[in-house]
MMTF fields as JSON, N, C-alpha, C and O atoms, coordinates in Angstrom:
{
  "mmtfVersion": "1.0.0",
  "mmtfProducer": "UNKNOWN",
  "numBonds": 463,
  "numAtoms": 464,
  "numGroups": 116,
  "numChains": 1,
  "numModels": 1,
  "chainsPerModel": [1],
  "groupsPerChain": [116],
  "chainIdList": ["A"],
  "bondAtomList": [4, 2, 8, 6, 12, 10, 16, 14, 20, 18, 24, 22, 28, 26, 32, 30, 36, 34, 40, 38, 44, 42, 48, 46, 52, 50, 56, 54, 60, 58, 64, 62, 68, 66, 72, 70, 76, 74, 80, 78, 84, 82, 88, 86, 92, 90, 96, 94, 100, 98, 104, 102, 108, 106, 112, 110, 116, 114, 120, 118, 124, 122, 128, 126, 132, 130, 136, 134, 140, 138, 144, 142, 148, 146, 152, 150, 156, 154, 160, 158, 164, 162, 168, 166, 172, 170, 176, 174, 180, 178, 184, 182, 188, 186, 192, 190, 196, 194, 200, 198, 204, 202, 208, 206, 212, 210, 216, 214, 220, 218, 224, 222, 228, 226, 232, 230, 236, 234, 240, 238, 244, 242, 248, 246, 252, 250, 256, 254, 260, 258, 264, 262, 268, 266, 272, 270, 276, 274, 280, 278, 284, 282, 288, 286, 292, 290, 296, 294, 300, 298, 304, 302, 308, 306, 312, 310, 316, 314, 320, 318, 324, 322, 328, 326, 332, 330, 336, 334, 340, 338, 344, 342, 348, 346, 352, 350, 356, 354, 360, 358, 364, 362, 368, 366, 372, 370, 376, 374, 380, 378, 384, 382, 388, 386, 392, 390, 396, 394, 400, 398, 404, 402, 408, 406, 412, 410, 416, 414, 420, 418, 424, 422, 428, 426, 432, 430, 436, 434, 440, 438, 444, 442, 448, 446, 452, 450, 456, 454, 460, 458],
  "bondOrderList": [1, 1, 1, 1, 1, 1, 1, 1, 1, 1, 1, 1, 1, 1, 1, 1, 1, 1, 1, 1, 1, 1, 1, 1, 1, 1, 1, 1, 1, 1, 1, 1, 1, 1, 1, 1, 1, 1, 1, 1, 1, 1, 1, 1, 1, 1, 1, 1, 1, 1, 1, 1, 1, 1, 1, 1, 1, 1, 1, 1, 1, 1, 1, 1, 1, 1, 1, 1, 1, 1, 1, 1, 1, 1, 1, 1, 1, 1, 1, 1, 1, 1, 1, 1, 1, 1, 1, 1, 1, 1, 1, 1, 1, 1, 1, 1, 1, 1, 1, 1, 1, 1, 1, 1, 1, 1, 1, 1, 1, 1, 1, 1, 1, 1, 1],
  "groupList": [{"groupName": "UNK", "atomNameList": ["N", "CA", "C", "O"], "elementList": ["N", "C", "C", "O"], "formalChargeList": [0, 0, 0, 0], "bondAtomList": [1, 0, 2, 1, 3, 2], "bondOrderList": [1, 1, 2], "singleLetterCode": "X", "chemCompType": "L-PEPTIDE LINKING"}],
  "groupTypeList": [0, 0, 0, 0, 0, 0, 0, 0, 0, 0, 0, 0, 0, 0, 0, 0, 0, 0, 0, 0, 0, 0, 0, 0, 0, 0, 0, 0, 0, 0, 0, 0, 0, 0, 0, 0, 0, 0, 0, 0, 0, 0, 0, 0, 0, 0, 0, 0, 0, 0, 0, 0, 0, 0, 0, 0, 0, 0, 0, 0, 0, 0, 0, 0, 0, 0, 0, 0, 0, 0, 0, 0, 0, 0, 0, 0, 0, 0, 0, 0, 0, 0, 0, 0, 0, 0, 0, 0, 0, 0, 0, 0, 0, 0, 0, 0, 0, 0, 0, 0, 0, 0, 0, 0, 0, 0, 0, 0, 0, 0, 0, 0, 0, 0, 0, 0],
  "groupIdList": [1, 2, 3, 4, 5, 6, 7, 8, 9, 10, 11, 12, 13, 14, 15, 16, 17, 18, 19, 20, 21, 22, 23, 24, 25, 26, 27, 28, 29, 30, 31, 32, 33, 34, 35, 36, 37, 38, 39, 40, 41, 42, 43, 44, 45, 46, 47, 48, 49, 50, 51, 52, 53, 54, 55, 56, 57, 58, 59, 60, 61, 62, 63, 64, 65, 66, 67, 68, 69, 70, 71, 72, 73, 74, 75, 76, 77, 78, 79, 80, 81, 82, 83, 84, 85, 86, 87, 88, 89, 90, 91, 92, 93, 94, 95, 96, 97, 98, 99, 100, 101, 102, 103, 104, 105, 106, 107, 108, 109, 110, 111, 112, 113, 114, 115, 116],
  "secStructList": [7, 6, 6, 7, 7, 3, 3, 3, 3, 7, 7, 1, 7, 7, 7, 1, 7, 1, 6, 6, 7, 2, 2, 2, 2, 6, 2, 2, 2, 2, 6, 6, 1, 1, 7, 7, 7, 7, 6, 6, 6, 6, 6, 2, 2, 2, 2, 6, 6, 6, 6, 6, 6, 6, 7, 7, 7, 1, 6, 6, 3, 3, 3, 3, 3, 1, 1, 1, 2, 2, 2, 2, 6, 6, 6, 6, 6, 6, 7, 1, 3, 3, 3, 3, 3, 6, 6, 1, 1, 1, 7, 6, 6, 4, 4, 4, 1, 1, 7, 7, 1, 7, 3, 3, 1, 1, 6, 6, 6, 2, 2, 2, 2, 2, 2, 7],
  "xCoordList": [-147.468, -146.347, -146.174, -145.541, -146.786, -146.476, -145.396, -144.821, -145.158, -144.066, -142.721, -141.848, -142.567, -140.949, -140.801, -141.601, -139.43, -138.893, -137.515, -137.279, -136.68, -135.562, -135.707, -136.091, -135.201, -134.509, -133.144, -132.843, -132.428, -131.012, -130.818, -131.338, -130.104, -129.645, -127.845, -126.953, -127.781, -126.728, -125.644, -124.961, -125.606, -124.618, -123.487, -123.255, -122.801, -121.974, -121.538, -122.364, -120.324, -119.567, -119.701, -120.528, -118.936, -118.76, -118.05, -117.54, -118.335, -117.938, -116.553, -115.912, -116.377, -115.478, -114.179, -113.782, -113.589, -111.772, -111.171, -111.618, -110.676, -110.435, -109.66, -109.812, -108.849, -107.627, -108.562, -108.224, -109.692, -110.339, -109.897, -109.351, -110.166, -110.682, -111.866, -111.907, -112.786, -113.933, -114.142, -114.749, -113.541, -113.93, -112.742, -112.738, -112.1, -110.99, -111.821, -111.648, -112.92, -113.038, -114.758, -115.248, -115.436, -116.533, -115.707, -116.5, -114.454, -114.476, -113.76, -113.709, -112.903, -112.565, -113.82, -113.699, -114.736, -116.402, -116.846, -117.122, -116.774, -117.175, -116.311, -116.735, -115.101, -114.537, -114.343, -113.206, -115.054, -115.103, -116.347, -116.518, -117.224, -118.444, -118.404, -119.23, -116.816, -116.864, -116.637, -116.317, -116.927, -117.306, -116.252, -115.84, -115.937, -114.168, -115.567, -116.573, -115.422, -115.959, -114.87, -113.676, -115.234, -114.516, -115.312, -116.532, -114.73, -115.569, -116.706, -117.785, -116.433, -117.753, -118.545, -119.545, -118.249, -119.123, -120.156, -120.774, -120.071, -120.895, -122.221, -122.664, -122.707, -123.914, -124.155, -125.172, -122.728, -122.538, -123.325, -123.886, -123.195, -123.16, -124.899, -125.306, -125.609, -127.163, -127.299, -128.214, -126.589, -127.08, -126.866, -127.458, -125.487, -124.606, -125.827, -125.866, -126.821, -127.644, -129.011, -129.716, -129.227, -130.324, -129.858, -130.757, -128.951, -128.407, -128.524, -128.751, -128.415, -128.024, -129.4, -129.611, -130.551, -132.038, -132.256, -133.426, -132.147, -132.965, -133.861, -135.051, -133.498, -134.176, -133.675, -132.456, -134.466, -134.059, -134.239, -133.541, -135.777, -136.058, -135.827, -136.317, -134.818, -134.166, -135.196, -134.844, -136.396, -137.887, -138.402, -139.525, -138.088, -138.756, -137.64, -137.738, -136.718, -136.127, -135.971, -136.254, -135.427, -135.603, -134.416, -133.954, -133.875, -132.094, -132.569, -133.217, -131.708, -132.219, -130.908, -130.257, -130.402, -129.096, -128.783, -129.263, -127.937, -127.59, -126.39, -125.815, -125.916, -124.824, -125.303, -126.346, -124.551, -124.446, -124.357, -124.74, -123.634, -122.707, -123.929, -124.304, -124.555, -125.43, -127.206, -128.047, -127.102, -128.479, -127.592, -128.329, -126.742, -125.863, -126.087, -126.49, -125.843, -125.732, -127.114, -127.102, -128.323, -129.677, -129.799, -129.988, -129.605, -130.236, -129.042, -129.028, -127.823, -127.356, -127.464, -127.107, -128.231, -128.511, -130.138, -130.802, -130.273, -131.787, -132.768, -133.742, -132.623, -133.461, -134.944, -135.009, -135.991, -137.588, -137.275, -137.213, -137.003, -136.547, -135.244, -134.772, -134.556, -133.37, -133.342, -132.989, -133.751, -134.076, -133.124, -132.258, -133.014, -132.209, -132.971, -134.095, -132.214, -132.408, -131.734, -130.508, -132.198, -132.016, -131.482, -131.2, -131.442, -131.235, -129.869, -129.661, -128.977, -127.324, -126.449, -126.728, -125.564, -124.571, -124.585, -123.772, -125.637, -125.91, -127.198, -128.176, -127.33, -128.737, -129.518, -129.111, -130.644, -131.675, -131.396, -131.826, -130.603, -129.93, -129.329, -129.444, -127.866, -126.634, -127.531, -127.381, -128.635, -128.68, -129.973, -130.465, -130.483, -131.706, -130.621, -131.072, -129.521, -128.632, -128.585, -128.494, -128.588, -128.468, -129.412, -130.368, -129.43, -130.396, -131.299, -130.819, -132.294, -132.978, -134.726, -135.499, -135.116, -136.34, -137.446, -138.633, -136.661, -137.44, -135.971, -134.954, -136.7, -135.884, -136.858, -138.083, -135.959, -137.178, -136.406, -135.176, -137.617, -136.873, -136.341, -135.767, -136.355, -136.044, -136.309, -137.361, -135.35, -135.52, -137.508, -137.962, -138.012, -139.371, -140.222, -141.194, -139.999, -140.659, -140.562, -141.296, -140.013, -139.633, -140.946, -141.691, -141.375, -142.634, -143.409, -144.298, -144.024, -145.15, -145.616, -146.717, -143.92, -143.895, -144.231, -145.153, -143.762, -143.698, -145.424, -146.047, -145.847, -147.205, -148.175, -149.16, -147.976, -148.73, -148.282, -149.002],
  "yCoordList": [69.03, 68.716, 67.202, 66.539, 66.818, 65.002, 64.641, 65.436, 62.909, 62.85, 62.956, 62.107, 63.759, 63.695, 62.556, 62.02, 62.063, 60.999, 60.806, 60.014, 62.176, 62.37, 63.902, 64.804, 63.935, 65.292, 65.247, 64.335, 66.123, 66.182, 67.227, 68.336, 66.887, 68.259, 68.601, 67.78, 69.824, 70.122, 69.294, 68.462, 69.78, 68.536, 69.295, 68.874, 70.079, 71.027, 72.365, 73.061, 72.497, 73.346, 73.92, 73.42, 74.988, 74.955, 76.777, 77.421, 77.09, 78.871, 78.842, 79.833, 77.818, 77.838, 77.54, 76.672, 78.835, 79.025, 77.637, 77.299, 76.997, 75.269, 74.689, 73.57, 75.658, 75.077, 74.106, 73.002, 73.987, 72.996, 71.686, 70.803, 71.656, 70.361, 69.793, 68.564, 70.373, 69.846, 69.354, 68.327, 70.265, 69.902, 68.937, 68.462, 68.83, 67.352, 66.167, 65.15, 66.241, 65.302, 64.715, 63.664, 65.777, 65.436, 65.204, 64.614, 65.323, 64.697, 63.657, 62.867, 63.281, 61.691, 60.631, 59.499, 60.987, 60.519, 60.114, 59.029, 60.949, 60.866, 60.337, 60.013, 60.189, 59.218, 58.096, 57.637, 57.518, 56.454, 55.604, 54.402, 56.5, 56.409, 55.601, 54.929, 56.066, 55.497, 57.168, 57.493, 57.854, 59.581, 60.463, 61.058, 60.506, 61.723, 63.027, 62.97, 63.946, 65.039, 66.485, 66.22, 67.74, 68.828, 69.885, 69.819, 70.591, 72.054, 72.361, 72.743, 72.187, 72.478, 71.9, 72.374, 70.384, 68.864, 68.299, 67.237, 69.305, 68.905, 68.105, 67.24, 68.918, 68.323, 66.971, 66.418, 66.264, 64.989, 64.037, 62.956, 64.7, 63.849, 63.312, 62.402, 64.186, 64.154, 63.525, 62.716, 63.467, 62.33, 60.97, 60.005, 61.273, 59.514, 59.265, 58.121, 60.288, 59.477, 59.036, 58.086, 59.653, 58.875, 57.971, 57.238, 57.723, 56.288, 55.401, 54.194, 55.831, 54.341, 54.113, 53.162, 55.464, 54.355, 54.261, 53.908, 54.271, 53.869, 55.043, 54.821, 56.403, 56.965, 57.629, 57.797, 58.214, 58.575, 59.726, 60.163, 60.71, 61.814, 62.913, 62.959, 63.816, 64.622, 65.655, 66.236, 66.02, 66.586, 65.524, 65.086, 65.201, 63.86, 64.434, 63.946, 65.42, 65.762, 67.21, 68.262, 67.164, 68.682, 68.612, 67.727, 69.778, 69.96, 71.335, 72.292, 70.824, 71.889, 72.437, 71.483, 73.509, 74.039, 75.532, 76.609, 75.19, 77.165, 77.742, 78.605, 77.213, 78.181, 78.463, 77.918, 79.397, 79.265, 78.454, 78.693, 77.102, 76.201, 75.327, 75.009, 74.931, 74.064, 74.186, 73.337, 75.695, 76.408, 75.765, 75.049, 75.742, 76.23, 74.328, 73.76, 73.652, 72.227, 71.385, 70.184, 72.117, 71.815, 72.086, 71.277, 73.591, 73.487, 73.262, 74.172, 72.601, 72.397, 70.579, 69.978, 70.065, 69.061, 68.532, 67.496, 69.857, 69.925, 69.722, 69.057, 70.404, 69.455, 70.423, 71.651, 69.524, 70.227, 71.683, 72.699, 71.489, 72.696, 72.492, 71.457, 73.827, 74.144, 75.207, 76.365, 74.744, 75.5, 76.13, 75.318, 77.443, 77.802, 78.122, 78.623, 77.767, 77.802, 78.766, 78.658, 79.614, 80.81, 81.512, 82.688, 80.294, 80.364, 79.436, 78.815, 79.257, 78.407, 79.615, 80.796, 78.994, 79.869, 81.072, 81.86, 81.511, 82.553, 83.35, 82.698, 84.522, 85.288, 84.76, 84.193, 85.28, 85.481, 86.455, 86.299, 87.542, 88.473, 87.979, 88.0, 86.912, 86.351, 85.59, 86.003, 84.33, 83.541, 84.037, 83.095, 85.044, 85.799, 86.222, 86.294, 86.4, 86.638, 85.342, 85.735, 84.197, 82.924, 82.942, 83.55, 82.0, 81.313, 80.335, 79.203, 80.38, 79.605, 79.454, 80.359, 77.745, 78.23, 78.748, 78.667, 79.084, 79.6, 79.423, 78.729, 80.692, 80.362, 79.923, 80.036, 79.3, 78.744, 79.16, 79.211, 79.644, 80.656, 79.35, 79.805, 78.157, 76.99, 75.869, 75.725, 74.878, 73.886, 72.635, 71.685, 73.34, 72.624, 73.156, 72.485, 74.485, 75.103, 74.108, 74.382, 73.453, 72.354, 71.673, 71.7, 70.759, 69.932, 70.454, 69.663, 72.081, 72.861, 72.818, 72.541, 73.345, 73.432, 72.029, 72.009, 70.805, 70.151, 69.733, 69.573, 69.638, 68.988, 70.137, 69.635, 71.562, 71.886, 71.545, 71.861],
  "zCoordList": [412.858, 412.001, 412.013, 412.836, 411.053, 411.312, 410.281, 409.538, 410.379, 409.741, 410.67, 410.487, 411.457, 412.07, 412.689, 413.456, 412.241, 412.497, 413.657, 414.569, 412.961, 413.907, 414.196, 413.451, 415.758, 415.632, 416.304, 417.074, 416.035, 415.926, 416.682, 416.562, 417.421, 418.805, 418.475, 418.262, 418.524, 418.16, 417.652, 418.249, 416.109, 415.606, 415.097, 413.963, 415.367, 414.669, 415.722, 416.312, 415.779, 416.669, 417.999, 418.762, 418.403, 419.685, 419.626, 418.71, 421.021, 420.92, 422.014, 422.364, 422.312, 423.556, 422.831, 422.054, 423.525, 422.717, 422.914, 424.01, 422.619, 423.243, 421.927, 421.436, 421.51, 420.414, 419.827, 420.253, 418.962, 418.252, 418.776, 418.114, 419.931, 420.732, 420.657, 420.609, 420.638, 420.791, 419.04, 418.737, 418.045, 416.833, 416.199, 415.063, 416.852, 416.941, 417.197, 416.525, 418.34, 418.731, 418.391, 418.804, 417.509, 416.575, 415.371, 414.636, 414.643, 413.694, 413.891, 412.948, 415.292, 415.35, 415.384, 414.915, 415.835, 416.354, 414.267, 413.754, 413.874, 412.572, 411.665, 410.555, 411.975, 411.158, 412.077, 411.974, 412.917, 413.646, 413.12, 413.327, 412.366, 411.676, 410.221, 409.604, 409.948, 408.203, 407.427, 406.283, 408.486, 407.168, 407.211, 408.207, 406.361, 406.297, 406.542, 405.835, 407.453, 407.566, 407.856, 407.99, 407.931, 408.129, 409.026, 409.178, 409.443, 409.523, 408.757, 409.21, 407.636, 406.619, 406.229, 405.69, 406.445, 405.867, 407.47, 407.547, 408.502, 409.575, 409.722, 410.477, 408.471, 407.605, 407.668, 408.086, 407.038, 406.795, 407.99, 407.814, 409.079, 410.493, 410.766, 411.489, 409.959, 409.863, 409.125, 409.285, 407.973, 407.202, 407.075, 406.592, 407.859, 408.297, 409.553, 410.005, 410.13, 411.542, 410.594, 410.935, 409.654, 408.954, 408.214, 407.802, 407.895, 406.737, 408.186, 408.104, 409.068, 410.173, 410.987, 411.74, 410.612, 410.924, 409.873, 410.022, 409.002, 407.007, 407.224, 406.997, 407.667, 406.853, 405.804, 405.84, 404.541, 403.394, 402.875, 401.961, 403.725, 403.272, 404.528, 405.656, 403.797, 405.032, 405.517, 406.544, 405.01, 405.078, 406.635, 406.386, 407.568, 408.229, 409.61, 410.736, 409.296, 409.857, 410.649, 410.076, 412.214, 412.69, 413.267, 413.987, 412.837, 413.725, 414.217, 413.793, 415.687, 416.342, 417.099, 417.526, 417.354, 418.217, 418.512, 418.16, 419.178, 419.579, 419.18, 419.842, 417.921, 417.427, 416.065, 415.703, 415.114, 414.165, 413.102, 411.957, 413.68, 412.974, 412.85, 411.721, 413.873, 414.325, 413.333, 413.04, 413.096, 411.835, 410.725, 410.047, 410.418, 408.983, 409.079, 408.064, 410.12, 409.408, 409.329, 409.058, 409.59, 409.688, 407.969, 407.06, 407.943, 406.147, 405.619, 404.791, 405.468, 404.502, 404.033, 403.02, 405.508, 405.054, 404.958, 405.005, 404.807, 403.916, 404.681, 404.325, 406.135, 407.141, 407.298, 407.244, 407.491, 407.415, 407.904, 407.212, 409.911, 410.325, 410.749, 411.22, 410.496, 411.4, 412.574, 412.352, 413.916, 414.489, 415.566, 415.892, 416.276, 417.044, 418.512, 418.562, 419.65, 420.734, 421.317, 421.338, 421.761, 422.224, 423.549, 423.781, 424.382, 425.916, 425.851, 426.894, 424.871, 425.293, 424.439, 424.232, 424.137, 423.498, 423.147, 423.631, 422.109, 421.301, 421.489, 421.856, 421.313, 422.2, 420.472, 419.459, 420.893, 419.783, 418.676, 417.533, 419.091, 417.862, 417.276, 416.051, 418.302, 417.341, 416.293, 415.144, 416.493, 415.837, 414.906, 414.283, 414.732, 414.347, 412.853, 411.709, 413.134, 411.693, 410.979, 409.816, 410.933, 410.467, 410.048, 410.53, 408.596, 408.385, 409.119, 409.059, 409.704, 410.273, 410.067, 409.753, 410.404, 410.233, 411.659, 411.973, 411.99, 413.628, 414.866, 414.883, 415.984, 417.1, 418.111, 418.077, 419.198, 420.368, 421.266, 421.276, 422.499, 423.51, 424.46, 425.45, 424.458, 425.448, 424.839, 424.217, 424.938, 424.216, 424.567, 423.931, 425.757, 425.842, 424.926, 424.58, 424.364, 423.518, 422.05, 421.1, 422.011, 420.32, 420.332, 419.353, 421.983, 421.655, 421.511, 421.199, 421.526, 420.946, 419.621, 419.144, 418.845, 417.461, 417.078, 416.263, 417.416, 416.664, 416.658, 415.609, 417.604, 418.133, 417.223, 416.681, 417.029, 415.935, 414.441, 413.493]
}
């Protein structure tokens, strides 16, 4: 798989009951950035990290994470893969329902994929 430029480790939510603390405090982070973001604009955060190395083609890109939120903000910001990790938050069933382009049973399993 050549070409990758970035990969992106969980950029989008959290499973822990925590009165949206944690998502208080990724969107103070992101509007510390310049980017009005939401719950739903998580996306944004991948693309505000490639505007800040110059990159331009979101294909150059691999988001990789273990929630739902985290698949959902890989392809909505168009990324090569959106991949799920299988051994944090969510089993391989939870995230086997998401759109994704692959799961990895451990995050060492990523330098395989990518290296083929």
């Amino acid at each position: 798989m050549n070409n990758i430029q970035l990969a992106v480790f969980d950029m989008a939510g959290t499973t822990v009951k925590d009165n949206d603390e944690v998502l208080a405090c990724f969107l103070e982070a992101a509007k510390a950035t310049g980017l009005e973001a939401d719950k739903e604009t998580c996306h944004l955060m991948i693309q505000k990290a490639m505007y800040r190395l110059g990159l331009t083609d979101p294909q150059t890109v691999v988001c990789v994470g273990d929630t739902p939120s985290d698949l959902a903000a890989g392809k909505n910001a168009n990324c090569r893969l959106s991949l799920g990790v299988t051994n944090g938050t969510h089993t391989k069933a939870q995230l086997d329902c998401c759109e994704n382009d692959g799961l990895l049973n451990c995050l060492s399993d990523l330098k395989l994929l990518i290296k083929n």
